[in-house]
Z-matrix of the N, CA and C atoms (Angstrom, degrees):
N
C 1 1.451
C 2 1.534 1 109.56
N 3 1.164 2 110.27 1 -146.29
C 4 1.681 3 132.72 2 -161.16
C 5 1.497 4 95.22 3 -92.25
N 6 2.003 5 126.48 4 127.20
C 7 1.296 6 102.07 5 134.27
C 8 1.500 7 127.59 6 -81.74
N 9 0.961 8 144.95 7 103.20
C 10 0.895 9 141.46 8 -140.84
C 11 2.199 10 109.57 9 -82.53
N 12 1.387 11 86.48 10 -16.75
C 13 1.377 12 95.72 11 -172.75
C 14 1.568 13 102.18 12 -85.88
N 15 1.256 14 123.03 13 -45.58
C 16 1.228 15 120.56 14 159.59
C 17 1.545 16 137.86 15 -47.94
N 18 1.571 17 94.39 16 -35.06
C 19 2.018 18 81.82 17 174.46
C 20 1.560 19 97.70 18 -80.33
N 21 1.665 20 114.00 19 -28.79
C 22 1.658 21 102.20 20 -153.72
C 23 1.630 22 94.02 21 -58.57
N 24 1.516 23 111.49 22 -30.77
C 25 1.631 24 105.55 23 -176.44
C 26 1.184 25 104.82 24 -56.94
N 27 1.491 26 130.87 25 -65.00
C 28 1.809 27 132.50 26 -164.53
C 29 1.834 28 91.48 27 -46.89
N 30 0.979 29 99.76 28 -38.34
C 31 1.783 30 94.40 29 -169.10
C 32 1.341 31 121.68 30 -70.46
N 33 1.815 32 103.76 31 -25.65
C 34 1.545 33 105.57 32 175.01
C 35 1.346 34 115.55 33 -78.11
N 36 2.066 35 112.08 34 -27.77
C 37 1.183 36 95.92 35 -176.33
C 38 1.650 37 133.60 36 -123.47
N 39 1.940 38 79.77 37 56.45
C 40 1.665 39 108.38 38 170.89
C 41 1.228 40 101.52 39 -114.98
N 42 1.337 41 115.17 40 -23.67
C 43 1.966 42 119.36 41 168.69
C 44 1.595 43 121.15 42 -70.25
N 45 1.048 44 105.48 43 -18.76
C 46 1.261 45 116.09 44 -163.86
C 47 1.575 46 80.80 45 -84.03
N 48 1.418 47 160.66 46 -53.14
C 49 1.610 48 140.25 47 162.34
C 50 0.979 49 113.65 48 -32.05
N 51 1.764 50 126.61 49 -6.86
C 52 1.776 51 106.66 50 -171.77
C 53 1.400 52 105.51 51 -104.55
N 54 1.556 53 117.98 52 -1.57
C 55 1.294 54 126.63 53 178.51
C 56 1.342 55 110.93 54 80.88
N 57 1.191 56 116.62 55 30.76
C 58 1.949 57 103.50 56 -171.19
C 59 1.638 58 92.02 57 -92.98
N 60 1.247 59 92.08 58 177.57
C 61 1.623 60 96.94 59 -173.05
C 62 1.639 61 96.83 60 -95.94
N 63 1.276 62 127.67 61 178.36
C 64 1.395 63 143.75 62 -136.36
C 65 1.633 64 86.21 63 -78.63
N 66 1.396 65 109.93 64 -58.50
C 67 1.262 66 125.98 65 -176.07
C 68 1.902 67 118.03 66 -44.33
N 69 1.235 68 86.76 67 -80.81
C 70 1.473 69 93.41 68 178.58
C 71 1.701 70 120.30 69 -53.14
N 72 1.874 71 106.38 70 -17.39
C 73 1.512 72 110.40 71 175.18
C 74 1.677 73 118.36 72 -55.34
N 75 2.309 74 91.43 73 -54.81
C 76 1.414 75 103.40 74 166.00
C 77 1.542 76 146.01 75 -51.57
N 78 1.604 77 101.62 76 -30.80
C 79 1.040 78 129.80 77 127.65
C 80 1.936 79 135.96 78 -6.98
N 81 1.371 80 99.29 79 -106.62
C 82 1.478 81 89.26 80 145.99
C 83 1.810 82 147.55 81 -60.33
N 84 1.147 83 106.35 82 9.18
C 85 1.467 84 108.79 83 179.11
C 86 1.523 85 92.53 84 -106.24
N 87 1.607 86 113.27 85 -36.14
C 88 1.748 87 105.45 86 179.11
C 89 1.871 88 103.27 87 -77.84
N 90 0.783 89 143.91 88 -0.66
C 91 1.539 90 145.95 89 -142.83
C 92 2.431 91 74.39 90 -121.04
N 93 1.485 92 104.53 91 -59.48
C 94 1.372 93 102.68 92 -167.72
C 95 1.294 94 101.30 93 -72.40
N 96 0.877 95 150.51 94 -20.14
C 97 1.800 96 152.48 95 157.06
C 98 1.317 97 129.71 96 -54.40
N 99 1.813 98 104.28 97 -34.63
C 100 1.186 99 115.86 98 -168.72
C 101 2.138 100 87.87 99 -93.12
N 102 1.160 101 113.47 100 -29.15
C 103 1.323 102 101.14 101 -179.23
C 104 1.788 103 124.95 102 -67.00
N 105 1.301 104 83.28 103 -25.77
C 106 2.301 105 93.36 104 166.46
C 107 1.389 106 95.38 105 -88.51
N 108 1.067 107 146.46 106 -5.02
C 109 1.494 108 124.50 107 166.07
C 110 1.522 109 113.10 108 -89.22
N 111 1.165 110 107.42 109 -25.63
C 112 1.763 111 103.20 110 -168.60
C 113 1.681 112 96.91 111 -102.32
N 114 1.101 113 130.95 112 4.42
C 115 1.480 114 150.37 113 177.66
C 116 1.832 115 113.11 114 -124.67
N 117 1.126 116 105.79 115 79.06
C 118 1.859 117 101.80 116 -162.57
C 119 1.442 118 113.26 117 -86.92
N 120 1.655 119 108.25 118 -11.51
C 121 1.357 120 113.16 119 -170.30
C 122 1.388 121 96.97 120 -106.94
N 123 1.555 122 137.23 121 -2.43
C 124 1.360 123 126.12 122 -151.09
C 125 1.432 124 97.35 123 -104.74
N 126 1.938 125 129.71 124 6.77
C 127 1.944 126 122.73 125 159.81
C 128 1.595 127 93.94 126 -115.74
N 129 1.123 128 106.30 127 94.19
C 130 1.763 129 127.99 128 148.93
C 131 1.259 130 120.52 129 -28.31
N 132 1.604 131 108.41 130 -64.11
C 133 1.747 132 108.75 131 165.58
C 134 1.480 133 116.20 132 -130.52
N 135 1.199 134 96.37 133 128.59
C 136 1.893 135 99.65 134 -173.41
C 137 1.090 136 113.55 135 -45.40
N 138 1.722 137 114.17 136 -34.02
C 139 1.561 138 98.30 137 -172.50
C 140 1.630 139 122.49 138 -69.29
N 141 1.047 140 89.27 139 2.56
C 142 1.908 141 98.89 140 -177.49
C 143 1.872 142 110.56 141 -91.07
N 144 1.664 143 97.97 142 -8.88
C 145 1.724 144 104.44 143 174.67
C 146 1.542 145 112.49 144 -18.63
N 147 1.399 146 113.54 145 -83.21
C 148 1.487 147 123.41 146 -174.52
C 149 1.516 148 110.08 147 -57.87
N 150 0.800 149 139.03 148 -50.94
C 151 1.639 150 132.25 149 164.01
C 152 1.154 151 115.22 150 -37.47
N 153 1.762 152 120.10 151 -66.88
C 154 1.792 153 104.32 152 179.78
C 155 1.632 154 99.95 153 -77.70
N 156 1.160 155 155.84 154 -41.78
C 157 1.575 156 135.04 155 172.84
C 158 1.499 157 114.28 156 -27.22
N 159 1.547 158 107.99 157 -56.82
C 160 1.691 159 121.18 158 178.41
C 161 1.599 160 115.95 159 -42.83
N 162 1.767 161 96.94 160 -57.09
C 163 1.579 162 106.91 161 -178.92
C 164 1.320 163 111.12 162 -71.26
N 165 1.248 164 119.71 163 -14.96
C 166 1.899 165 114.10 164 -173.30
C 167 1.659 166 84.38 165 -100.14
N 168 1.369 167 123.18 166 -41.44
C 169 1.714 168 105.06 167 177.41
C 170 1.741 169 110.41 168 -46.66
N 171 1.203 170 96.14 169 -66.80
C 172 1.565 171 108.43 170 175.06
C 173 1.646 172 128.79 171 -22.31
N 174 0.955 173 103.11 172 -47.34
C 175 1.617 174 126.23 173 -155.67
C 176 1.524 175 97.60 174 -96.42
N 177 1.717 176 122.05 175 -24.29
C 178 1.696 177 135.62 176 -165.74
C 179 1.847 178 87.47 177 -101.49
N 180 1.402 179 113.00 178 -28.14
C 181 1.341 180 96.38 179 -168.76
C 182 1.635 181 109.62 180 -85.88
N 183 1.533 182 109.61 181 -39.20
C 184 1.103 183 114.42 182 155.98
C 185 1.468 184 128.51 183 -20.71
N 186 1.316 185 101.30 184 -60.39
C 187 1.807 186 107.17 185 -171.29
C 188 1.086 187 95.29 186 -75.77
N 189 1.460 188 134.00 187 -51.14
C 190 1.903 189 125.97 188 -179.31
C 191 1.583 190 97.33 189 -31.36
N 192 1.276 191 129.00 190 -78.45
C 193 1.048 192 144.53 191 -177.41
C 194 1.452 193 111.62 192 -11.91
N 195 1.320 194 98.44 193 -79.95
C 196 1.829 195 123.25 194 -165.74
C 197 1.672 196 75.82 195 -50.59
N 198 0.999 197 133.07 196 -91.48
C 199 1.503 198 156.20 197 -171.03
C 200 1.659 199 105.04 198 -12.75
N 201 1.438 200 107.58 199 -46.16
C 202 1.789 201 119.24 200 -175.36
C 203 1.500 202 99.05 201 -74.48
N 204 1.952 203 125.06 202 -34.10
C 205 1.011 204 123.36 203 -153.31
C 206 1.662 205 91.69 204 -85.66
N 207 1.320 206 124.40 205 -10.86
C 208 1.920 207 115.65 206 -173.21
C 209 1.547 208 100.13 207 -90.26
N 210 1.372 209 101.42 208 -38.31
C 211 1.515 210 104.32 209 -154.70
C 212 1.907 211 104.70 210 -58.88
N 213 1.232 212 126.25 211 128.45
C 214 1.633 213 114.60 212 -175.33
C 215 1.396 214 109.26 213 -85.68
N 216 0.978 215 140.76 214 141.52
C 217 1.520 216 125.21 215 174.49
C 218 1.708 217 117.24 216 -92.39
N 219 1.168 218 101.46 217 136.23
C 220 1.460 219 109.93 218 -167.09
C 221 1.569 220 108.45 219 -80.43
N 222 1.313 221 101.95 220 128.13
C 223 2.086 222 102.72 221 169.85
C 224 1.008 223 79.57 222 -45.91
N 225 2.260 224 82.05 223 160.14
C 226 1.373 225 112.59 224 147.92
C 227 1.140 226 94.12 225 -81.35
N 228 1.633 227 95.03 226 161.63
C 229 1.470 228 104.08 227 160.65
C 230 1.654 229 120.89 228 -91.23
N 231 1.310 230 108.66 229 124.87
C 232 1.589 231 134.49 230 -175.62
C 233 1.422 232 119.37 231 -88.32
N 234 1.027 233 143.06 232 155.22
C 235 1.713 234 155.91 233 -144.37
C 236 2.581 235 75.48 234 -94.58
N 237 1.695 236 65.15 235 154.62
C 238 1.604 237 74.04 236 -175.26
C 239 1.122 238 118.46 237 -70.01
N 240 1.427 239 131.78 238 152.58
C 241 1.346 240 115.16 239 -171.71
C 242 1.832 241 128.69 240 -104.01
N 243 1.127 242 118.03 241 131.05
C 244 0.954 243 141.49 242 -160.67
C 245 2.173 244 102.28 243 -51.99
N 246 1.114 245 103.70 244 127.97
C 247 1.136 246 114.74 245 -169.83
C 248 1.982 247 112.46 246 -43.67
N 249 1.522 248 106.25 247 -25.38
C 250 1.448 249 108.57 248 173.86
C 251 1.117 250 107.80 249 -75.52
N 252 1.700 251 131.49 250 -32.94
C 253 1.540 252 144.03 251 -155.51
C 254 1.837 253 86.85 252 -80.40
N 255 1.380 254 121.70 253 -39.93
C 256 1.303 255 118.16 254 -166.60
C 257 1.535 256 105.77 255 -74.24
N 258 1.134 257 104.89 256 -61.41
C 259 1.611 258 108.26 257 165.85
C 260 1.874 259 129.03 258 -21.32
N 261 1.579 260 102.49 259 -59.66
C 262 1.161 261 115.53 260 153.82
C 263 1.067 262 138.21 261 -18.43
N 264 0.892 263 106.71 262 -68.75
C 265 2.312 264 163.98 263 -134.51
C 266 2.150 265 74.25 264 -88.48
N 267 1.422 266 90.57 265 -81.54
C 268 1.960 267 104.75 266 -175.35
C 269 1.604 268 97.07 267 -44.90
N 270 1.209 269 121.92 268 -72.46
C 271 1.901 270 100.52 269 -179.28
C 272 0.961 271 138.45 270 -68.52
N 273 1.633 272 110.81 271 0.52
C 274 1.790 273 101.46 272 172.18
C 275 1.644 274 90.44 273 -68.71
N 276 1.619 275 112.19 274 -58.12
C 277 1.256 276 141.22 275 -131.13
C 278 1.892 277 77.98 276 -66.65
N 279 1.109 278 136.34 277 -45.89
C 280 1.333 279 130.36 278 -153.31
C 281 1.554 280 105.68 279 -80.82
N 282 1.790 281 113.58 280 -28.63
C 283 1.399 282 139.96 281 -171.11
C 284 2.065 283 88.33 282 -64.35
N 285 1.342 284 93.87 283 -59.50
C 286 1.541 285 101.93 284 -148.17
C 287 1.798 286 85.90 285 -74.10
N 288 1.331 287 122.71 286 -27.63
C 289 1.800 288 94.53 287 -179.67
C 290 1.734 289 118.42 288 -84.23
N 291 1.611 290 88.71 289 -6.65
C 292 1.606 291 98.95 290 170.98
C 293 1.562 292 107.83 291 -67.25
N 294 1.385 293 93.52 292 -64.65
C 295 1.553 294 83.57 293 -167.46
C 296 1.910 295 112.10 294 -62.74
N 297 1.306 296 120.98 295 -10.63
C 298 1.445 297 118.00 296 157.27
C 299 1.584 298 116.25 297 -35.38
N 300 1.543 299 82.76 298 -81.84
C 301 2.093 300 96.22 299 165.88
C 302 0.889 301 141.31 300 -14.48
N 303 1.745 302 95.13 301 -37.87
C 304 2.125 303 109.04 302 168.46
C 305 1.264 304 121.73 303 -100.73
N 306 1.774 305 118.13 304 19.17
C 307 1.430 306 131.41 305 169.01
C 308 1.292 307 112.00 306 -87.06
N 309 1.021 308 133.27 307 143.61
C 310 1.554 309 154.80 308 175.89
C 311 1.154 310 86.71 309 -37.97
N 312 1.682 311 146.16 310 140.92
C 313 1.478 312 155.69 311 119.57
C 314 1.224 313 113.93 312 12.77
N 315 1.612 314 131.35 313 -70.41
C 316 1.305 315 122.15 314 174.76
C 317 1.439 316 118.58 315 -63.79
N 318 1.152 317 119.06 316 -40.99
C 319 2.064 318 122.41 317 165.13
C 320 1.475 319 102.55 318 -29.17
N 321 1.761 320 98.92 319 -68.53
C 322 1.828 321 96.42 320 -171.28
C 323 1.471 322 102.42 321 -57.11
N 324 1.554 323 129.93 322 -63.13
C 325 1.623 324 101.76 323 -167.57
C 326 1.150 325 109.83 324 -47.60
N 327 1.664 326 132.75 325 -53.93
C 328 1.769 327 97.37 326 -172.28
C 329 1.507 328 117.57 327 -68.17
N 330 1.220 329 146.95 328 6.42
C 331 1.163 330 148.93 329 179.40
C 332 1.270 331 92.19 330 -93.91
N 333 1.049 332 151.18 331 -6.14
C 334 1.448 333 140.78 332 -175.32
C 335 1.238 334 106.14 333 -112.24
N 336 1.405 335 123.95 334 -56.78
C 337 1.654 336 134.99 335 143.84
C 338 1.708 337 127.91 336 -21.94
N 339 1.196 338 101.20 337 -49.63
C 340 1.074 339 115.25 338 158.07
C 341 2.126 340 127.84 339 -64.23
N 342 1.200 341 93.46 340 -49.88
C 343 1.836 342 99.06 341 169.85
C 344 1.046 343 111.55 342 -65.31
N 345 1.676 344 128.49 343 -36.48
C 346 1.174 345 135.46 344 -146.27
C 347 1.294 346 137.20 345 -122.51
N 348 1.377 347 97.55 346 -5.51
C 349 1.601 348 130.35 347 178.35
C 350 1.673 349 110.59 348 -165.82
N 351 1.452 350 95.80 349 76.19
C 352 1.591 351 102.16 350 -177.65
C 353 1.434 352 114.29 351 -68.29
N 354 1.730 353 100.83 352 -21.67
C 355 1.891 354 89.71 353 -159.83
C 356 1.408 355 96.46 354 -102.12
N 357 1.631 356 121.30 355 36.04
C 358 1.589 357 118.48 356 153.09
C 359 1.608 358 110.98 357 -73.68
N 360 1.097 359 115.97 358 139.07
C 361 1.668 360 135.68 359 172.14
C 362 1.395 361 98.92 360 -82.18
N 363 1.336 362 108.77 361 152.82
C 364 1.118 363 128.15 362 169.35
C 365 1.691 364 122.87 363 -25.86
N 366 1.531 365 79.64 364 -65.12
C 367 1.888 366 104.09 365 177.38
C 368 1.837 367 89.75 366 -33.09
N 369 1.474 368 113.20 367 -80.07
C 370 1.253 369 130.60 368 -149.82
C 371 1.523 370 113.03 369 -68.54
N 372 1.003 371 113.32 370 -0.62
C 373 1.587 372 133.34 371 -177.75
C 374 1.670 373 97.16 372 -91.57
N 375 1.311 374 106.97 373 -46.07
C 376 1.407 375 109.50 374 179.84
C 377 1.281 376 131.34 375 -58.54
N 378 1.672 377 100.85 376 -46.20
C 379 1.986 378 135.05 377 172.61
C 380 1.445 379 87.75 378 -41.49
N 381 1.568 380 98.70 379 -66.63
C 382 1.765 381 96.88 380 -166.02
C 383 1.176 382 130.33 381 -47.74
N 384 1.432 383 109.39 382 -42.76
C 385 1.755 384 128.81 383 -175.50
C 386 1.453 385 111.06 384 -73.94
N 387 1.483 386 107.69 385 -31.31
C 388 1.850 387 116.04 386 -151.67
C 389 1.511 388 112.82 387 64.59
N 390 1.039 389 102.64 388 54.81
C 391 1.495 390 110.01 389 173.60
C 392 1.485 391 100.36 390 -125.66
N 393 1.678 392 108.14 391 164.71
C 394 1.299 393 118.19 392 -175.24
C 395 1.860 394 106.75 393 -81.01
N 396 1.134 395 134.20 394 147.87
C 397 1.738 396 106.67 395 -175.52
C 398 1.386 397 91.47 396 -64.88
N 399 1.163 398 138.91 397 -34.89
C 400 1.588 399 117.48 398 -153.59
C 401 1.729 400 112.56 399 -71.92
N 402 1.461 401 118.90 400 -7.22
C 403 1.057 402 135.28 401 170.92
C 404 1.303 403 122.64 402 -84.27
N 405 1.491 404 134.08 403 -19.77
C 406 1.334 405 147.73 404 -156.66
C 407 1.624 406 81.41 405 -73.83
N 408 1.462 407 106.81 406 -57.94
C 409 1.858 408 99.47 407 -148.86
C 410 1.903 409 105.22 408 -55.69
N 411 1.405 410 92.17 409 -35.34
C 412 1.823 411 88.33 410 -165.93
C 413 1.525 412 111.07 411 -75.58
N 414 1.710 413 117.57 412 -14.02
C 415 1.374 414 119.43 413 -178.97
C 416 1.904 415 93.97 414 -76.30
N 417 1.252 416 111.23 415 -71.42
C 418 1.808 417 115.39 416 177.64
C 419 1.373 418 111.37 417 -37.59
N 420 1.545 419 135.71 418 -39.15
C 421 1.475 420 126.12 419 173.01
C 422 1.892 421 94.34 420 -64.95
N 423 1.453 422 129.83 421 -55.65
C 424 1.354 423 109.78 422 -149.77
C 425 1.275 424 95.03 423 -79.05
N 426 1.642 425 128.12 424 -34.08
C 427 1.731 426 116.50 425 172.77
C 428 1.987 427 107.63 426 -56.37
N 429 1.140 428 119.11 427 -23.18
C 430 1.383 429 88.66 428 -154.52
C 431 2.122 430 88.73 429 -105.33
N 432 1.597 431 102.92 430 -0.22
C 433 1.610 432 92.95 431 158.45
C 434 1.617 433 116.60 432 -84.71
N 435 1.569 434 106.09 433 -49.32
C 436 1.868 435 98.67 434 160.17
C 437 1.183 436 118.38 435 -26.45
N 438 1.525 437 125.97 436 -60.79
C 439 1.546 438 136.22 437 -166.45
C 440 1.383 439 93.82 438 -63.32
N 441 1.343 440 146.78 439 -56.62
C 442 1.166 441 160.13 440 -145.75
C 443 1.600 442 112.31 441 -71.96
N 444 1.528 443 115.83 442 -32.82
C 445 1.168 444 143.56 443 -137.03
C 446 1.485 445 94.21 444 -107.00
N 447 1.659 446 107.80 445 -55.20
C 448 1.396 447 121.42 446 158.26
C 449 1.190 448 140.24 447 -27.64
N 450 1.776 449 85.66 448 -69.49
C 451 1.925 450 95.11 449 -167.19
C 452 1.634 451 82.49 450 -82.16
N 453 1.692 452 150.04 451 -28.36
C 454 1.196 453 120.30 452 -176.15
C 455 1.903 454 109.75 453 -53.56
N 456 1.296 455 104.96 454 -50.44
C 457 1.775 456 114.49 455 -178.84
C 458 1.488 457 102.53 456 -32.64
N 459 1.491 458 101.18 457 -53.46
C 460 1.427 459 106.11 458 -171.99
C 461 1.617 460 132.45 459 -82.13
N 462 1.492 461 100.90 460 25.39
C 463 1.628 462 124.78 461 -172.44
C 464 1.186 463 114.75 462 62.67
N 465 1.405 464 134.02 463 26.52
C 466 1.539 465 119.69 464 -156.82
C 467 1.634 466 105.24 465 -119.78
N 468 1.540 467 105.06 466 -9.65
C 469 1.634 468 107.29 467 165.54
C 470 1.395 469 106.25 468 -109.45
């Protein structure tokens, strides 16, 4: 039969490239295990076990992923803030939509897209812009080094 401890290892340590943490790795290798058990006809030849486990790990870690990348994470909640902290708070915040203002037209829509509709995907980031998705990431790295470039000029990084 199956060692079972042995593929789950080959399987943990092809996950371990996807960066998940220990948990969520074990996770998907039990999630890809449990899918050949509730599917009895879907490994043809055993010797192919570790290959489809890998590709169903693969393909489960993937979606964790995409899935971790929508979800926004919520502050903690912090002690109230002190009337200077608010003050602050208003001139970074007024600094950083200024220097938006002096980005090329398409920069500001994704900077606005971005503040304002975080849980757009890539895909839908693109719809909006008319961009291809595979283009979104390299326009948001060079808008958010412009932006970066800015508020540093302007003492604020």
């Amino acid at each position: 039969m199956w060692d079972v401890n042995a593929v789950s290892a080959a399987v943990l340590g092809v996950l371990k490239t996807y960066r998940l943490s220990e948990a969520d790795a074990k996770d998907v290798c039990q999630e890809a295990w449990l899918e050949l058990l509730r599917a009895p006809g879907v490994l043809r030849d055993e010797a192919k076990l570790r290959a489809w486990l890998t590709t169903t790990a693969r393909r489960r870690a993937l979606r964790m992923i995409s899935r971790n990348r929508r979800e926004t994470p919520r502050p903690l909640p912090g002690p109230d803030p002190t009337p200077e902290a608010e003050v602050v708070r208003a001139e970074r915040d007024r600094a950083l939509w200024a220097a938006v203002d002096r980005l090329p037209a398409s920069h500001r829509r994704l900077m606005w897209l971005i503040a304002h509709r975080p849980e757009l995907s890539y895909a839908q980031l693109a719809r909006e812009l008319g961009l291809s998705p595979a283009s979104v990431g390299r326009v948001r790295r060079r808008c958010l080094d412009r932006l970066g470039r800015a508020l540093e000029k302007g003492g604020w990084l």
